[in-house]
VOZAKOL-449738 format. One record per residue (C-alpha): x, y, z; residue number from 1. Coordinates in steps of 0.25 Angstrom, whole numbers, plus 5000, padded with zeros to 4 digits. Layout:
<nodes>
NODE   east   north     up     n
NODE      X       Y      Z   NUM
...
</nodes>
This chain:
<nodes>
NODE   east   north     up     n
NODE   6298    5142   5056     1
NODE   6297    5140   5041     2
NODE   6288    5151   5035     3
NODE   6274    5148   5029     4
NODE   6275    5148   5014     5
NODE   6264    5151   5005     6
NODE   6263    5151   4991     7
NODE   6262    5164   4989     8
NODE   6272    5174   4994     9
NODE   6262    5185   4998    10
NODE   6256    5177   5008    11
NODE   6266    5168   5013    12
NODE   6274    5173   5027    13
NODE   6286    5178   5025    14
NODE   6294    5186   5036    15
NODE   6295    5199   5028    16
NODE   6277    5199   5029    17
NODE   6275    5192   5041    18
NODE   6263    5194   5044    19
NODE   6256    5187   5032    20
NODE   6254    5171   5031    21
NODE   6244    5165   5042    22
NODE   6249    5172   5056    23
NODE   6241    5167   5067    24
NODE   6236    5176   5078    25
NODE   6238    5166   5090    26
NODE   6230    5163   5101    27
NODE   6238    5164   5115    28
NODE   6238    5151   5123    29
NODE   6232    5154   5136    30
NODE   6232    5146   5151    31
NODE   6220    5144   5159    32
NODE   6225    5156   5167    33
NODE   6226    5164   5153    34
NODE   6241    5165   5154    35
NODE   6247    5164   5140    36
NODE   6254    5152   5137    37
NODE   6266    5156   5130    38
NODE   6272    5142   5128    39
NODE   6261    5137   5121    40
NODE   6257    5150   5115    41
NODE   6273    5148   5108    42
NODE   6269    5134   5105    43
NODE   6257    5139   5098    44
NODE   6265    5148   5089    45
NODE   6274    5139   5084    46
NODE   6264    5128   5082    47
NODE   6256    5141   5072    48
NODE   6270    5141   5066    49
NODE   6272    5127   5063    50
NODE   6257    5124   5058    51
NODE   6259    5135   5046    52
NODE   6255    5148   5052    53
NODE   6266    5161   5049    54
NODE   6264    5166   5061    55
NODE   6258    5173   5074    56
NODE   6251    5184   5078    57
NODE   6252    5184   5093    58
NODE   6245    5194   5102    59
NODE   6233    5196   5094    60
NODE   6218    5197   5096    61
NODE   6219    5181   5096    62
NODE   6231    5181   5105    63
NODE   6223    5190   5115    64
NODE   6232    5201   5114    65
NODE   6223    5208   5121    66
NODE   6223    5201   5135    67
NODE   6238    5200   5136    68
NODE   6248    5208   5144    69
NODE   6260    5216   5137    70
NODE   6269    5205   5141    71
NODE   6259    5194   5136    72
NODE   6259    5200   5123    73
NODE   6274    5203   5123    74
NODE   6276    5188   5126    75
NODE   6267    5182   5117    76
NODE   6273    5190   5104    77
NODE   6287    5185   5111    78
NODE   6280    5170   5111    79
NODE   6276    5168   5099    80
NODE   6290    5174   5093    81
NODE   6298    5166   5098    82
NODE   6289    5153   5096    83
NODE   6288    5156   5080    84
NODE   6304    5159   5079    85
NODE   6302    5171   5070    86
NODE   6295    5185   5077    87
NODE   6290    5188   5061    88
NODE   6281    5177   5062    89
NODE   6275    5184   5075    90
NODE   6264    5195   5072    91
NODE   6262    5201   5085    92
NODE   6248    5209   5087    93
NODE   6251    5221   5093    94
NODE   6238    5227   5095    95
NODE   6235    5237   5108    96
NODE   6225    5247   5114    97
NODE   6237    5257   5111    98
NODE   6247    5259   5099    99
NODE   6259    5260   5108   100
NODE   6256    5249   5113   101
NODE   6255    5242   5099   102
NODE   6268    5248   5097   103
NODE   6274    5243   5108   104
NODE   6269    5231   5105   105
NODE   6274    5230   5091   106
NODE   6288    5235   5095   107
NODE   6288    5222   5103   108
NODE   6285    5214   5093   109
NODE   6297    5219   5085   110
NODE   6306    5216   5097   111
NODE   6302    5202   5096   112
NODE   6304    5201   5080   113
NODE   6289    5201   5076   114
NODE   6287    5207   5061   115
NODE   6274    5212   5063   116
NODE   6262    5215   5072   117
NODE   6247    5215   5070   118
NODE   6240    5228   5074   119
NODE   6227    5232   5078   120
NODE   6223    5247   5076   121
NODE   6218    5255   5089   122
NODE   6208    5248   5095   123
NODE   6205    5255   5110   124
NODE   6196    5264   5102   125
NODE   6189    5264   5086   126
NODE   6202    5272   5080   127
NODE   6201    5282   5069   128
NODE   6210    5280   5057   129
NODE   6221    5289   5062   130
NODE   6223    5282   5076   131
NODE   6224    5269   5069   132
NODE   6234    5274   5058   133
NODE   6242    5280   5070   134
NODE   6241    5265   5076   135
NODE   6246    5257   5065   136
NODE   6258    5267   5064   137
NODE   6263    5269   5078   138
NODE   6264    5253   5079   139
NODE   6269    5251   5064   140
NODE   6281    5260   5070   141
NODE   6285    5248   5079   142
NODE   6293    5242   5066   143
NODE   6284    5231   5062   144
NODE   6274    5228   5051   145
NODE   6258    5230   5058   146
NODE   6249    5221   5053   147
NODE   6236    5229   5055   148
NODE   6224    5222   5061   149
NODE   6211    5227   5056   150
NODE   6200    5221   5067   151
NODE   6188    5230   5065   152
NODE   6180    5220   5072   153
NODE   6185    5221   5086   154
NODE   6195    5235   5085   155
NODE   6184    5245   5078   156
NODE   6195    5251   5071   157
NODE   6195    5245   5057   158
NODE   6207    5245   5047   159
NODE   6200    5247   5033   160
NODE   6206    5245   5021   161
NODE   6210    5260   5019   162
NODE   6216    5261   5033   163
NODE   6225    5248   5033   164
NODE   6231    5254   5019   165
NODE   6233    5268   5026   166
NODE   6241    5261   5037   167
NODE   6249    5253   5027   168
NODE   6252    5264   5019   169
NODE   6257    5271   5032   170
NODE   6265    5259   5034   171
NODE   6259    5255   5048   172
NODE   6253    5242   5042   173
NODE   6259    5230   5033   174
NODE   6245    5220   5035   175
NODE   6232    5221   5041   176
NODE   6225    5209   5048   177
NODE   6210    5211   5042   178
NODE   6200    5205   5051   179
NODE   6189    5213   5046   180
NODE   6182    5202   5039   181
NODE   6178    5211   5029   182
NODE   6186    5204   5018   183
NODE   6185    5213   5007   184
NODE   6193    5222   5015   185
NODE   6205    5214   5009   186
NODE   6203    5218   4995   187
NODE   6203    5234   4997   188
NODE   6214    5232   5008   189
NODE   6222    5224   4995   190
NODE   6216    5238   4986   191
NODE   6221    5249   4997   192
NODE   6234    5243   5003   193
NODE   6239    5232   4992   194
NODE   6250    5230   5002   195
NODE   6244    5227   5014   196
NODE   6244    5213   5019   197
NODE   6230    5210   5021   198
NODE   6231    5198   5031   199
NODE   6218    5188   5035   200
NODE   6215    5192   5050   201
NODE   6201    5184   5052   202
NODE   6202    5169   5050   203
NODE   6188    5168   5043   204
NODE   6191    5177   5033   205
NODE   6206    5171   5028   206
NODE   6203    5164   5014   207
NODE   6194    5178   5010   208
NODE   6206    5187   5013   209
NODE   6215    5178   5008   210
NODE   6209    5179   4993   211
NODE   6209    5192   4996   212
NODE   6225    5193   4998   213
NODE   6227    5190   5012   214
NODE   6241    5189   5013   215
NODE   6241    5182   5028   216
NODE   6231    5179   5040   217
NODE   6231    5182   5053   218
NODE   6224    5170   5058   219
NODE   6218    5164   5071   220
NODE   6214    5151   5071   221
NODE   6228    5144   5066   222
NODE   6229    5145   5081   223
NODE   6221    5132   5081   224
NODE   6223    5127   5066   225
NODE   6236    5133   5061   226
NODE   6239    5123   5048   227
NODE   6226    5123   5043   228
NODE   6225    5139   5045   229
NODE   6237    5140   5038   230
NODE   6234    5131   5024   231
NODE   6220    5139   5024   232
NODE   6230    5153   5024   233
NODE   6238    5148   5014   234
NODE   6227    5141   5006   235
NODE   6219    5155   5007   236
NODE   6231    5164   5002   237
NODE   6238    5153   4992   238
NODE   6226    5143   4987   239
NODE   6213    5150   4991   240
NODE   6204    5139   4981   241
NODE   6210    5129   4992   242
NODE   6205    5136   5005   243
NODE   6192    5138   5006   244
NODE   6188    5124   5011   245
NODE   6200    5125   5021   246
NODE   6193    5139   5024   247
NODE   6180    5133   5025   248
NODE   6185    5121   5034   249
NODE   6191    5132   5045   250
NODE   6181    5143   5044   251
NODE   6173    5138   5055   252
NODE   6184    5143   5064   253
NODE   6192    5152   5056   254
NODE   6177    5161   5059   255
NODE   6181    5165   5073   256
NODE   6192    5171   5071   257
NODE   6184    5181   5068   258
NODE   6174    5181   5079   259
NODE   6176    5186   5091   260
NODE   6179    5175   5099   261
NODE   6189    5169   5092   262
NODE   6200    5168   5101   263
NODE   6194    5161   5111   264
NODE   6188    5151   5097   265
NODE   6202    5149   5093   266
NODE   6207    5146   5105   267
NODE   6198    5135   5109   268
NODE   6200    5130   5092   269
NODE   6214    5129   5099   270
NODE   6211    5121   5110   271
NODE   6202    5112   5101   272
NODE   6214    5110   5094   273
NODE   6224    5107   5104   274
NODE   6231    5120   5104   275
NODE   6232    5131   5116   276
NODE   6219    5140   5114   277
NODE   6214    5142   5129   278
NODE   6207    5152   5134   279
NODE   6206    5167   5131   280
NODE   6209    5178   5141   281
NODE   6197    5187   5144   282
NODE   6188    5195   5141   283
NODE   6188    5184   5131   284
NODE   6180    5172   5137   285
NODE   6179    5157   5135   286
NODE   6169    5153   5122   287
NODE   6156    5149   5126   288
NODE   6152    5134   5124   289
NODE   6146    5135   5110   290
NODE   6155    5143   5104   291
NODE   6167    5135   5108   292
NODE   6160    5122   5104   293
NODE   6158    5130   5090   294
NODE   6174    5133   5090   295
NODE   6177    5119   5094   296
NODE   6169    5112   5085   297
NODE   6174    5118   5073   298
NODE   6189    5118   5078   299
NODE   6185    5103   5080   300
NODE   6180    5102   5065   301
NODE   6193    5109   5060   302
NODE   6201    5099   5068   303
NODE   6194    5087   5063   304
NODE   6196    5092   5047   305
NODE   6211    5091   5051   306
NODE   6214    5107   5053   307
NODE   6227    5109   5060   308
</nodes>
């Protein structure tokens, strides 16, 4: 695979950084039977890889990481490595109930020639400062760059400016996924740790963080429009007068990635538009009726406007 250039050096992928540029957390193909689907899950990664994207974040809140077995997640980081050709392009997420366990996971991650990991804090519990500090260290000893995900929404633990530049400071972090949606967050990130990548982790909310000097995304739905995700990124971060209509024209969808359905609303975007989404494994269930009619019609939309 060829890397994705962008005009500007600070926001285009390169292998020394690799988690900036557009890395897509990737949905997991699954049967009726709710096995996953390796073969097409592979398949799925190398079409993200040739339709623009950087690369993939497997085992993430998207990938359901959650539901899956050690040797589920084990075989999907394996999966998608060898479908991209190039383990840096691979961003395992190597969130657990338990900092062993991350660490575990992240030394696995190594072995299979990722360059970097994304990283929940402590969520069994609303963790003080110091357990989250002590988090972010044990893993960060695995060897490889942690790109922290701050997610107060669902974790309770949030990673406020001061604390991200406390754990960059100590070294246990290079990145932080910002899903927030506060975006003036960005600016006082930028003012407290000016060398901390600050990377887009809700679609809705990419062209703001971009002006705001996001230097990649961690993004959902190029699962199901990968090109046209990929000219609004590089539009956002290179020509920002050029994006907003493009922004405008995906919103409608881009918007659930922050809800809390939205792996079960990108999936069916998937099926709508010919790729594997499938079903969820529980405790997520099926959208009702009205609500997949809602994520169908504006996939349908996006489709008919010629988004790919």
């Amino acid at each position: 695979m060829t890397a994705t250039t962008a005009s500007d050096p600070d926001t285009a992928w390169n292998a020394d950084r690799p988690w900036r540029g557009i890395m897509v957390a990737t949905a997991l193909p699954l049967g009726d039977d709710l096995a996953i689907d390796y073969d097409a899950y592979a398949e799925h990664v190398r079409w993200l890889l040739d339709n623009g994207c950087d690369g993939v974040v497997p085992n993430g809140s998207l990938g359901e990481y959650q539901t899956l077995t050690d040797d589920e997640r084990a075989r999907v980081v394996r999966t998608a490595v060898e479908a991209a050709g190039d383990g840096a392009r691979v961003m395992p997420g190597v969130s657990a109930y338990g900092s062993t366990e991350s660490r575990r996971l992240a030394e696995e991650a190594a072995e299979q020639g990722c360059a970097s990991v994304l990283l929940l804090p402590p969520n069994a519990y609303r963790a003080d400062e110091r357990a989250v500090r002590a988090h972010y260290a044990d893993v960060a000893r695995a060897g490889l760059p942690v790109v922290a995900y701050n997610n107060p929404i669902d974790t309770k633990v949030d990673l406020a400016p001061a604390l991200l530049a406390r754990l960059h400071g100590e070294g246990s972090i290079v990145a932080v996924k910002e899903f927030s949606g506060d975006v003036r967050r960005a600016y006082e990130i930028a003012e407290v740790a000016p060398d901390l990548d600050l990377l887009a982790g809700a679609d809705d909310v990419l062209l703001e963080l971009a002006l705001a000097g996001a230097v990649g995304w961690i993004a959902g739905y190029p699962n199901a429009f990968p090109a046209a995700c990929a000219e609004l990124y590089h539009s956002a971060v290179d020509r920002p007068d050029t994006a907003l209509p493009l922004y405008k024209s995906l919103h409608p969808l881009l918007r659930w990635d922050s809800r809390t359905e939205f792996v079960q609303a990108i999936k069916v975007s998937m099926d709508v538009v010919g790729r594997r989404g499938g079903p969820t494994r529980p405790p997520r269930m099926p959208l009702s009726a009205e609500t997949e009619n809602s994520v169908r019609t504006a996939t349908e939309k996006a489709v008919a406007r010629g988004f790919r």
